[in-house]
TITI-482540 format. One record per residue (C-alpha): residue in one letter; x, y, z. Coordinates in steps of 0.2 Angstrom, whole numbers, m for minus. Layout:
BEGIN
   residu      c1      c2      c3
        A       X       Y       Z
...
// end
This chain:
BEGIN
   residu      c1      c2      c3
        X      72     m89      39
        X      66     m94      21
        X      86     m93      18
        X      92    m104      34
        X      77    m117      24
        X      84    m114       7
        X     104    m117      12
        X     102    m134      25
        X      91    m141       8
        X     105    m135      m4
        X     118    m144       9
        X     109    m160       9
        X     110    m159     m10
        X     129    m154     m13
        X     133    m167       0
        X     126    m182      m9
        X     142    m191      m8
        X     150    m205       1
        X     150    m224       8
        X     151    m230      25
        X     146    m241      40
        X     134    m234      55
        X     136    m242      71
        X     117    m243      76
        X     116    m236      94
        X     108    m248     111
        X      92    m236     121
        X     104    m227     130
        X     112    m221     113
        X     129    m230     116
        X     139    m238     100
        X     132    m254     101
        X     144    m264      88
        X     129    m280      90
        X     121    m272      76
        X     134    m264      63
        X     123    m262      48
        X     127    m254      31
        X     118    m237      29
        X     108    m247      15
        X      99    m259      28
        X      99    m246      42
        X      86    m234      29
        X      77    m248      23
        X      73    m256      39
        X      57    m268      40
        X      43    m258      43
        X      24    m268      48
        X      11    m258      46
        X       5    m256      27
        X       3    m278      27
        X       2    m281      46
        X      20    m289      46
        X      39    m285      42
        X      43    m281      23
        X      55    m269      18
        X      49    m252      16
        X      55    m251      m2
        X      43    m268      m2
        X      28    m262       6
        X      12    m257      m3
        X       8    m241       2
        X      15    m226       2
        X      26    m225      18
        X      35    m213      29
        X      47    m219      45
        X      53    m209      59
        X      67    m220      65
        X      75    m221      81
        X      90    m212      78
        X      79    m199      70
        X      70    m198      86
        X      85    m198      97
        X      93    m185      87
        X      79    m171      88
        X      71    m171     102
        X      52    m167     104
        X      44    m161     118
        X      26    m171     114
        X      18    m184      98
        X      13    m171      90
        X      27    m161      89
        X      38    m177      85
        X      24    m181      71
        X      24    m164      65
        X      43    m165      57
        X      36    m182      46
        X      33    m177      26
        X      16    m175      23
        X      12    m170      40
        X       5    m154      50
        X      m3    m150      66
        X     m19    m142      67
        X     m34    m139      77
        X     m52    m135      79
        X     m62    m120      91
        X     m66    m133     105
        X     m67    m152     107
        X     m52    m157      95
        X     m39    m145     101
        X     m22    m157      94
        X     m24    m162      77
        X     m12    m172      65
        X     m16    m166      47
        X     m12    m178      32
        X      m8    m171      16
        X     m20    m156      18
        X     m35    m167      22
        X     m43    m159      34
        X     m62    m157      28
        X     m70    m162      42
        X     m68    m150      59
        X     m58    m165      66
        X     m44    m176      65
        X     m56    m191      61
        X     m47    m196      45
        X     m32    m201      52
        X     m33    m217      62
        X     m20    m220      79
        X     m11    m236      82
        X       0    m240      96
        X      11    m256      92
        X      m2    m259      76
        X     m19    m259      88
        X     m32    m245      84
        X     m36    m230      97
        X     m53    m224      90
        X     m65    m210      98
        X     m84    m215      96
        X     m93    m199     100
        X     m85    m187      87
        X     m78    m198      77
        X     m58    m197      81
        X     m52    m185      93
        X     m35    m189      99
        X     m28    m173     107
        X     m26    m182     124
        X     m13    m196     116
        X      m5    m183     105
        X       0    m169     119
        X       4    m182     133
        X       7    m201     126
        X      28    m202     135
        X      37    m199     119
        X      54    m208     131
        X      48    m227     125
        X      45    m222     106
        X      54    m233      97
        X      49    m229      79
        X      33    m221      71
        X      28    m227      54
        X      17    m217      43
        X       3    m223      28
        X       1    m206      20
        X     m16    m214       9
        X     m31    m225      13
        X     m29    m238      23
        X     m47    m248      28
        X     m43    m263      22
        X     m35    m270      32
        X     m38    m257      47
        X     m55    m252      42
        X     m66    m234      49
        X     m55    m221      48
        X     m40    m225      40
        X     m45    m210      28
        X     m31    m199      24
        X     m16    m208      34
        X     m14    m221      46
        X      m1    m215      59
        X       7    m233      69
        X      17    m226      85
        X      30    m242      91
        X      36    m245     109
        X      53    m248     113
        X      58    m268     112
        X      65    m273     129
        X      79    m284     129
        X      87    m277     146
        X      80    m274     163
        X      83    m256     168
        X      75    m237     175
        X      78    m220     167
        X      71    m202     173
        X      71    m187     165
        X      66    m170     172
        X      64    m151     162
        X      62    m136     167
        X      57    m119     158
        X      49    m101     158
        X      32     m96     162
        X      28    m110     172
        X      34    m125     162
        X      40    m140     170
        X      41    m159     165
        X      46    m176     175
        X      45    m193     164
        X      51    m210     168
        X      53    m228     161
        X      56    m244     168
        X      60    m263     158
        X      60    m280     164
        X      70    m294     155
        X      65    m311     163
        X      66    m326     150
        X      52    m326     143
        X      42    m311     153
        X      46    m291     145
        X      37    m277     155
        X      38    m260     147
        X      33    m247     158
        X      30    m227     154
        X      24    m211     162
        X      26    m191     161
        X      18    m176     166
        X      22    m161     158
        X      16    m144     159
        X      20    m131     145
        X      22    m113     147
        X       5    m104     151
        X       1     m92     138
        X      m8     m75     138
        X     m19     m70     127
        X     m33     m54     123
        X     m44     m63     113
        X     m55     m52     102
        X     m73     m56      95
        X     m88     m47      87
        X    m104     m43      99
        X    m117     m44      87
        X    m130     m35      98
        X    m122     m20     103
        X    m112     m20      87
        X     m94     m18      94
        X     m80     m25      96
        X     m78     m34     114
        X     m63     m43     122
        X     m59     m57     135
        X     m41     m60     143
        X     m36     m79     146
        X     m20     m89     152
        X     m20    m106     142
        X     m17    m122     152
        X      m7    m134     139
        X      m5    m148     154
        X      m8    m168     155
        X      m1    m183     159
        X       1    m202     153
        X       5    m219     156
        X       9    m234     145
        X      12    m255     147
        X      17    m266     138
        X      17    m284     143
        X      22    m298     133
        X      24    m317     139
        X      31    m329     127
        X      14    m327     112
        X       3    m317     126
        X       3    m298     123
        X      m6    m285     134
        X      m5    m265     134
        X     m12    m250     142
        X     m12    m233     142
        X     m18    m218     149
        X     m19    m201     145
        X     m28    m185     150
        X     m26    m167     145
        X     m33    m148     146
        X     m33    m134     136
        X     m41    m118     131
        X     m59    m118     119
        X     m68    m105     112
        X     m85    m106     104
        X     m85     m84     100
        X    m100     m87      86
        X    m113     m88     100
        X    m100     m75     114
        X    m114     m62     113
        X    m132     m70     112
        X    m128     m82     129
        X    m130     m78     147
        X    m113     m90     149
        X     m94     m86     146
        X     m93     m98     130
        X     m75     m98     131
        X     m64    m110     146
        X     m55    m123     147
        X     m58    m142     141
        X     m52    m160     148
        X     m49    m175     140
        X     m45    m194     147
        X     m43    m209     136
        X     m39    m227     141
        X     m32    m238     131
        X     m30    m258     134
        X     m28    m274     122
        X     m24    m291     124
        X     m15    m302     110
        X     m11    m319     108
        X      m2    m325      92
        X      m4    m343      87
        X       9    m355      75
        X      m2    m364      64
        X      11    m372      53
        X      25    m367      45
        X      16    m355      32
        X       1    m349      42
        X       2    m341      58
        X     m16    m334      67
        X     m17    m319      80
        X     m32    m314      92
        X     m35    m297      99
        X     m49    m289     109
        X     m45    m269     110
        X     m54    m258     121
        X     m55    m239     122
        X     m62    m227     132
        X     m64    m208     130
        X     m71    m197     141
        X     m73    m175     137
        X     m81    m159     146
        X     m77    m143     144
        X     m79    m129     159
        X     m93    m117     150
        X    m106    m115     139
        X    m108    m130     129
        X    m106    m138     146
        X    m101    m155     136
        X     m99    m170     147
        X     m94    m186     137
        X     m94    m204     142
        X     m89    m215     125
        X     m81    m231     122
        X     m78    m244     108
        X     m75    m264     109
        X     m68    m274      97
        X     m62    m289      94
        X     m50    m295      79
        X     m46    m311      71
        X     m31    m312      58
        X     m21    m324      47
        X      m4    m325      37
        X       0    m336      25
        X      14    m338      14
        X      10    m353       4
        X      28    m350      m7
        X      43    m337      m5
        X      33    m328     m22
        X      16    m325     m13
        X       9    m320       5
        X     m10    m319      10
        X     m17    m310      24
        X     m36    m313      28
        X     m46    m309      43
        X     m63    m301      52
        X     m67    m289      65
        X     m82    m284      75
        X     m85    m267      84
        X     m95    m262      97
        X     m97    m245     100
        X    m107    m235     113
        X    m108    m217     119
        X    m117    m204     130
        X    m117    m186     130
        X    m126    m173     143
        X    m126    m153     143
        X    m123    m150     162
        X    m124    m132     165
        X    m128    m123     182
        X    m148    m123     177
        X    m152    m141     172
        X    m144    m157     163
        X    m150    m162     147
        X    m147    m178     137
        X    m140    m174     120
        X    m133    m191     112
        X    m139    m212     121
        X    m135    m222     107
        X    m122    m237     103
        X    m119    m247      85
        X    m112    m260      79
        X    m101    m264      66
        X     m93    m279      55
        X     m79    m283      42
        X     m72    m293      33
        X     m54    m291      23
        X     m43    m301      14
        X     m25    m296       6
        X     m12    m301      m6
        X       4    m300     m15
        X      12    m310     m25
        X      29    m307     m35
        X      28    m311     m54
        X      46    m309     m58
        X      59    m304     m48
        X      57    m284     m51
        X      39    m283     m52
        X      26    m286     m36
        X       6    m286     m41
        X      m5    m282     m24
        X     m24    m285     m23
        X     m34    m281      m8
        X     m52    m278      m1
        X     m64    m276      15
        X     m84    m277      16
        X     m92    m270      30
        X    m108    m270      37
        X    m110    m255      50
        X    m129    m254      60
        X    m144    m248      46
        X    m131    m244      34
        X    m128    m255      18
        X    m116    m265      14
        X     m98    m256      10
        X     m82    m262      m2
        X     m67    m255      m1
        X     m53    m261     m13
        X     m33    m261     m14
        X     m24    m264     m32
        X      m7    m259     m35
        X      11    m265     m43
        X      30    m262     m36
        X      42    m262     m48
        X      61    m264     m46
        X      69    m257     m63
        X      85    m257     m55
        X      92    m265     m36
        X      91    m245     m27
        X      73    m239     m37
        X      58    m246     m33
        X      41    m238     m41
        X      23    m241     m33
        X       7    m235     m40
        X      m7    m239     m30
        X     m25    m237     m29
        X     m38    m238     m16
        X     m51    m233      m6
        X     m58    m231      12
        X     m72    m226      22
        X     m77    m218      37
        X     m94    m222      47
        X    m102    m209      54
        X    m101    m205      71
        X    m113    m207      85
        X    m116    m189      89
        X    m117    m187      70
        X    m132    m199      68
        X    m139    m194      84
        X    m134    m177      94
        X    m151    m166      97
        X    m144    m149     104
        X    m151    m133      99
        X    m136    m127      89
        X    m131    m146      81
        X    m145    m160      75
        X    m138    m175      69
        X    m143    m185      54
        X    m149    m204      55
        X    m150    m205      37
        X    m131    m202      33
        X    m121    m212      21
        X     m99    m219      25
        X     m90    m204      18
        X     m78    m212       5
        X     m61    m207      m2
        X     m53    m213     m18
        X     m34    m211     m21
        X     m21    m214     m34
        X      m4    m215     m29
        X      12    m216     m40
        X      29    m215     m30
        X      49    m217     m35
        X      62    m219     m23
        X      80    m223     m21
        X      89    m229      m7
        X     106    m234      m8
        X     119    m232       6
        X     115    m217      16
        X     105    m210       4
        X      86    m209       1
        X      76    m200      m9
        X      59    m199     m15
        X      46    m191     m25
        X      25    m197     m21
        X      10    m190     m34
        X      m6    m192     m25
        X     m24    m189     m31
        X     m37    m189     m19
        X     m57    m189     m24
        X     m67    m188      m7
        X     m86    m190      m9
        X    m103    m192       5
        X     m91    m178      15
        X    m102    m177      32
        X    m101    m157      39
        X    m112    m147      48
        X    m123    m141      35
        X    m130    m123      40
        X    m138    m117      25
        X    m153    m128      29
        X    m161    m121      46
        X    m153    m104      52
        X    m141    m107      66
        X    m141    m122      69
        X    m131    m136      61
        X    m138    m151      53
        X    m125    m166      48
        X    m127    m169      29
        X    m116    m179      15
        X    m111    m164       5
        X    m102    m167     m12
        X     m86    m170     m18
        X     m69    m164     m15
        X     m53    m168     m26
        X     m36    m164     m20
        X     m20    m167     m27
        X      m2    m164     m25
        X      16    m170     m22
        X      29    m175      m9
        X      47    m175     m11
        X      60    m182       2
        X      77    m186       9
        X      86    m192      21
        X     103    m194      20
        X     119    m198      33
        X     134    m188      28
        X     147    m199      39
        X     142    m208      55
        X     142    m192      65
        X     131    m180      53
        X     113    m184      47
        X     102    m172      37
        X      84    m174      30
        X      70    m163      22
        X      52    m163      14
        X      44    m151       1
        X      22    m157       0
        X      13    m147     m10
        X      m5    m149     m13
        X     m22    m140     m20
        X     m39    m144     m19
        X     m57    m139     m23
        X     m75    m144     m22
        X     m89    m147     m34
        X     m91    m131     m34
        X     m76    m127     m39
        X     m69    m117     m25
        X     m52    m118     m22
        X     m42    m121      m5
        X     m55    m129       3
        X     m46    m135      20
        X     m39    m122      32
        X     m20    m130      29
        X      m5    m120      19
        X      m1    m129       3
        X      15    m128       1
        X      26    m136      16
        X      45    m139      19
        X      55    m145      32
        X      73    m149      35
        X      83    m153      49
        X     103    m157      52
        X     111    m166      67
        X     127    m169      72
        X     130    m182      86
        X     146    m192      90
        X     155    m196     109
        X     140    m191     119
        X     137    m174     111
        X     121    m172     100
        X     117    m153      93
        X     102    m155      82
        X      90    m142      71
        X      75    m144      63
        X      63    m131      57
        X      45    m135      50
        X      40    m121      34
        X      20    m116      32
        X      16    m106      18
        X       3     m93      17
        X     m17     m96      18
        X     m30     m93       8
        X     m35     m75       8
        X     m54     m80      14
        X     m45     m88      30
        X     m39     m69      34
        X     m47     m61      49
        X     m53     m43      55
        X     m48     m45      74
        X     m34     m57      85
        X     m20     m63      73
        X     m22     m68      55
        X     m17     m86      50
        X      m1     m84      38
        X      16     m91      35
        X      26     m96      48
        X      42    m106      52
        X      43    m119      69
        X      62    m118      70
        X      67    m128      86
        X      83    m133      93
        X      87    m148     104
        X     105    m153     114
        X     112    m167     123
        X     128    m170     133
        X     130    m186     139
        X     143    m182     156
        X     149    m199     160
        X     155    m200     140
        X     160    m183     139
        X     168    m181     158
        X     172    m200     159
        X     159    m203     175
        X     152    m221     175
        X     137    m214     184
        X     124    m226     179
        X     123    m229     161
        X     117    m213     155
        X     119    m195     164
        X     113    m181     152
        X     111    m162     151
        X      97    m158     138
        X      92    m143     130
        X      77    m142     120
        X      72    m125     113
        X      54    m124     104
        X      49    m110      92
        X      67    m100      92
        X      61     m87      80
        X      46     m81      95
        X      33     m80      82
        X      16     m83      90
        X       5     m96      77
        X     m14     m92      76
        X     m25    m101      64
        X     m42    m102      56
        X     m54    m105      71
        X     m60    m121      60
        X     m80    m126      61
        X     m85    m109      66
        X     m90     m94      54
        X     m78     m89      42
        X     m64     m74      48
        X     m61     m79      64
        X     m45     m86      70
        X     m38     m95      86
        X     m21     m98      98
        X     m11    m113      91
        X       9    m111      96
        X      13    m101     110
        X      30     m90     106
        X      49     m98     112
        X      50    m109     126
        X      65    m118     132
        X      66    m133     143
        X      82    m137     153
        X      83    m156     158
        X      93    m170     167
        X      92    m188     163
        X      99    m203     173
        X      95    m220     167
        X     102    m234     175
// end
C-alpha cells in the first residue's frame, strides 16, 4: 500500500503543469458558468476564521488549512471526523471511555482528550464544561450534506477565540442558501449499516433557513477483548458487539443582520475501563451516550463605514452516561455572550477588538444499582478581553500584533499574545512567521470531581502553550504548495497524576513538553476534470524528562488523494498513512497499535446527466467504500495503564446510496 501512496505523490509532482479555467459548481454539483474563476482565485478563496473576517488565505495570519467544497463533494465522507481526518496535520484518535471521537492536531494529544482543539460551527464556539472538550457527539453525527467548507488553524488561537484554542482551531461552515429546495439521501451497507439524511433551504428576500438532519448507523463490530485479572493472575476475556450509531440536526436562520443556529447531536459507542475489570463486582466495560445542543443568536450592526459591531449569546449543552461501572451521568452547560468590533480606519490597517464573558456550570452523579453519589456541583465564571491588528508597511510585507487577558474564577489574571509578519517576496509566495500563545482553563471536574479513583485539584494553574510558526507557500494557477515548521513548548500540562496516592488519580500541572515538526502540502488541478492533493506531517516530542514520543500519535503521517469528475461521473481515492508507534505503546493481549493505511473509495453517477432524465435536479447513485484494505485499527487504550490497547476502525464497510434533491 506504501507504493499506491508513493506513485499518486510522485503523479502530483510529475503533473505540475498547465493553465486553465474551472467552472465552479452550484449545490447540486452542476456547471454553474455565474462563478467562472481562474484556478488562482478558486485555491485562494477568502477564508474567515484566523481574523474573524474575509482575507485571503495567502493573507491570513495563521497557519491555515481549507477543505473546499469541491474537495468535499469530490470525496465523500461518511461523518466530520472522517472528513476532518484527510486535512494536513490532522488525525483521529481516542480515549478508553468518555472521549471516544477525537481530532488530533499535529500530534498534540497530551491530555486524554480532545480538549486542545476548540469547535466552531459558522465561527461560534461548541465547548464541553465537565471534561473540558469532548466532541465525539458533533464529530460522528453533525450532517456532513450542508458542509460547505471547513477551515483549519493548525496553532494557538486564544486571542481572539480564547479557552481551548490550544493546538488547532477547527471552523466547520454551513452551506450559504441562495435557492429554495429539498434533497435526501439514503445508504445501505453490511452488518447492519444503514443511513438516511436530508436538507431543506428557503430563499425568501431577506429570510434563508438552512435546515439538516441524519441518522446513521455504522456496521456493528465484534470483538473478543482481552485484559489481565490481577487476582487470579490470568488472562480473562469479554465478547462485545460495538454500537457506532447517532443522529443530528442543524438550523441556520438568518433575517436581514439577525442570525440564529441550532444543533443537536447525540451518539453511542463502546467504553472500557479494563485497569479496574478485575477488583469490581460491576462489568466496567458497555456502551456510553452522548447529546449536545447547540444554539446562538447574532446580530451584526453597520456603525459607519470603517466600523462595523456584532453581538452574540452562544449556548451549549452536554449531557454523558455510560451503561456500567463508572455509572457516569453528566448534566454540563456553558453560557456566553460576545461583543466584537472591526475597524479598518485606511486600506493599510484593520483592528479587531472585543470582550466576552462565560458562564459555565456542571453536575456529575455516579448512579449504580446500590446508591447515587454526587461527584462534581460546581460552575465558574470567566472574562476576556482581546484586541487584534495588522497593518501593511509596504505592499509585500504585513506586521500583525494581537493579545487576550482573562480573568477565569480564583485564578489570576492570564495574557496571551499574537506577533507575526507576512511577507510577499514575489505575487505567488507568501512567507508568515508567527508567534503566539494560548491557554486552556481547567475543567470543572478537574477542579472539583471527588470519586475514589479521580480527585480533582482546586489549586490548578491555565495550562499554556507557546508556538513558533515559519510557513512558505505558493499558489499560482492550480497549483499550491506548502511547507509549515512549528515549535511548540507546552507548560502547567494538567493530567492525572498517579504517582502521588496509589490508584487513584490526582489532577496536577506537570512540567513541560516541547514538540516540533513539519507539514508539507499540495493541492493541485490537473485540467477541470482531475484534482490531486497530498500532505506529509512529521513531528517529535519529549518532556522534561526527556522521554521521547510522549503522545500516543504516529509521527510520521501522509495522505494523498486523486479525483476525477466530469458530466455527472465522480470516481475519487483517498488514503490516510499512519506510521509506526512507539515501542512502549506495544501491547501483550488484543491487537497492538502500528501502522496502518485508511484507504477509501467514494463514487457518484449522477443519472439525469448521465442517462439524460430531468428527474428533479439531482438523481444519484453513490458508492462509498471505507477502509478497502480490511485492516482492523486498534490503538493505545489512552489514560489508562501503559500496554493496553482499544477498538478504533472497524475493517471494510461499504455504503450503497441514492440521492434526489429537488
Amino acid at each position: 500500500m506504501k507504493k499506491v501512496i508513493y506513485y499518486i505523490i510522485i503523479g502530483i509532482i510529475l503533473t505540475l503543469s498547465g493553465n486553465t479555467v474551472i467552472k465552479a459548481q452550484d449545490e447540486n454539483g452542476s456547471a454553474a458558468d455565474l462563478l467562472e474563476l481562474s484556478f488562482e482565485d478558486l485555491m485562494n478563496m477568502d477564508v474567515t476564521t484566523v481574523s474573524k473576517s474575509a482575507e485571503k488565505q495567502s493573507d491570513a495570519p495563521g497557519i491555515i488549512s481549507v477543505l473546499t467544497k469541491d474537495e468535499i463533494k469530490r470525496f465523500g465522507g461518511t461523518t466530520l471526523k472522517d472528513i476532518l481526518e484527510r486535512i494536513p496535520g490532522l488525525i483521529g484518535s481516542t480515549v478508553y471511555m468518555t472521549d471516544r471521537s477525537i481530532i488530533s492536531a499535529r500530534g498534540d494529544q497530551i491530555q486524554a482528550s480532545s480538549s486542545h482543539v476548540l469547535l466552531l460551527i459558522n465561527g461560534r464556539p461548541i465547548r464541553e464544561a465537565l471534561e473540558g472538550g469532548i466532541k465525539s457527539e458533533i464529530y460522528e453525527t453533525f450532517p456532513v450534506n450542508i458542509i460547505e467548507s471547513i477551515e483549519v488553524i493548525k496553532g494557538p488561537g486564544s486571542v481572539l477565540y480564547g479557552s481551548d484554542a490550544f493546538s488547532a482551531v477547527i471552523n466547520v461552515i454551513t452551506k450559504k442558501v441562495d435557492t429554495s429546495g429539498v434533497s435526501v439521501e439514503g445508504q445501505v451497507g453490511g452488518e447492519g449499516a444503514y443511513g438516511v439524511s436530508g436538507s431543506a433551504t428557503i430563499n425568501a428576500k431577506d429570510l434563508n433557513i438552512l435546515v439538516g438532519a441524519r441518522h446513521f448507523n455504522k456496521a456493528d463490530w465484534d470483538i473478543d477483548y482481552k485484559y489481565y485479572d490481577e487476582i487470579n493472575g490470568d488472562v480473562d476475556t469479554f465478547s462485545y458487539t460495538i454500537p457506532n450509531k447517532g443522529s443530528g440536526a442543524f438550523v441556520d436562520a438568518n433575517y436581514k443582520n439577525l442570525k440564529l443556529m441550532f444543533s443537536y447531536n447525540q451518539w453511542e459507542t463502546f467504553y472500557s475501563v479494563t485497569d479496574f475489570a478485575s477488583i469490581l463486582p460491576f462489568p466496567t466495560y458497555g456502551t456510553s451516550f452522548w447529546k449536545k445542543y447547540f444554539g446562538d443568536i447574532g446580530y451584526d450592526f453597520k456603525i459607519s463605514k470603517i466600523w462595523d459591531m456584532s453581538l452574540h449569546g452562544t449556548y451549549t449543552k452536554s449531557l454523558f452516561e455510560n451503561s456500567t461501572w463508572p455509572f457516569s451521568n453528566r448534566d454540563s452547560y456553558e453560557a456566553m455572550g460576545e461583543w466584537t468590533n472591526y475597524i479598518n480606519p485606511t486600506d493599510k490597517l484593520r483592528i479587531i477588538f472585543g470582550g466576552l464573558y462565560n458562564y459555565v456550570e456542571g453536575l456529575e452523579k455516579s448512579v449504580s444499582p446500590t446508591s447515587i453519589d454526587t461527584l462534581t456541583d460546581a460552575s465558574r465564571y470567566s472574562l476576556g478581553f482581546y484586541t487584534q491588528l495588522d497593518y501593511r508597511i509596504i505592499k509585500q510585507l504585513k506586521l500583525i500584533g494581537g493579545i487576550q487577558v482573562n480573568k477565569v474564577k480564583d485564578i489570576d489574571v492570564n495574557f496571551v499574545p499574537r506577533l507575526g509578519a507576512i511577507w510577499n517576496p514575489m505575487d505567488a509566495v507568501s512567507v508568515k512567521a508567527l508567534y503566539s500563545e494560548a491557554f486552556r482553563a481547567p475543567s470543572i471536574n478537574e477542579l472539583n470531581i471527588d470519586f475514589p479513583s479521580i480527585q480533582g485539584n482546586s489549586d490548578l494553574k491555565p495550562e499554556n502553550v507557546k508556538t513558533f510558526d515559519l510557513g512558505v507557500n505558493y499558489q499560482k494557477n492550480q497549483i499550491h504548495l506548502g511547507v509549515n515548521y512549528f515549535n511548540s513548548v507546552f507548560t502547567n500540562i494538567i493530567i492525572q497524576n498517579r504517582t502521588l496516592v496509589p490508584g487513584v488519580g490526582i489532577y496536577d500541572n506537570i512540567g513541560e513538553v516541547k514538540m516540533q515538526g513539519v507539514e508539507f502540502e499540495g493541492k493541485y488541478f490537473i485540467n477541470k476534470k482531475i484534482y490531486a492533493n497530498g500532505s506529509l506531517t512529521y513531528f517529535t516530542s519529549k518532556d522534561s524528562s526527556d522521554n521521547k514520543n510522549v503522545t500516543p500519535i504516529a509521527n510520521l503521517a501522509i495522505k494523498a488523494g486523486i479525483s476525477y469528475s466530469s458530466d455527472g461521473v465522480t470516481l475519487s481515492l483517498f488514503d490516510n498513512y499512519q506510521g509506526s508507534l512507539d515501542e512502549k505503546y506495544e501491547t501483550q493481549f488484543n491487537e497492538s497499535p502500528g501502522a496502518y493505511n485508511s484507504l477509501n473509495l467514494f463514487a457518484k453517477i449522477d443519472l439525469n446527466q448521465v442517462l439524460k432524465l430531468k428527474l428533479g435536479k439531482e438523481l444519484a447513485l453513490t458508492v462509498q467504500a471505507n477502509n478497502l484494505l480490511n485492516k482492523e485499527v486498534w490503538l493505545p487504550n489512552w489514560g489508562l495503564a501503559p500496554g493496553t490497547s482499544i477498538p478504533f476502525n472497524r475493517g471494510r464497510t461499504i455504503y450503497f446510496g441514492l440521492n434526489f434533491s429537488l
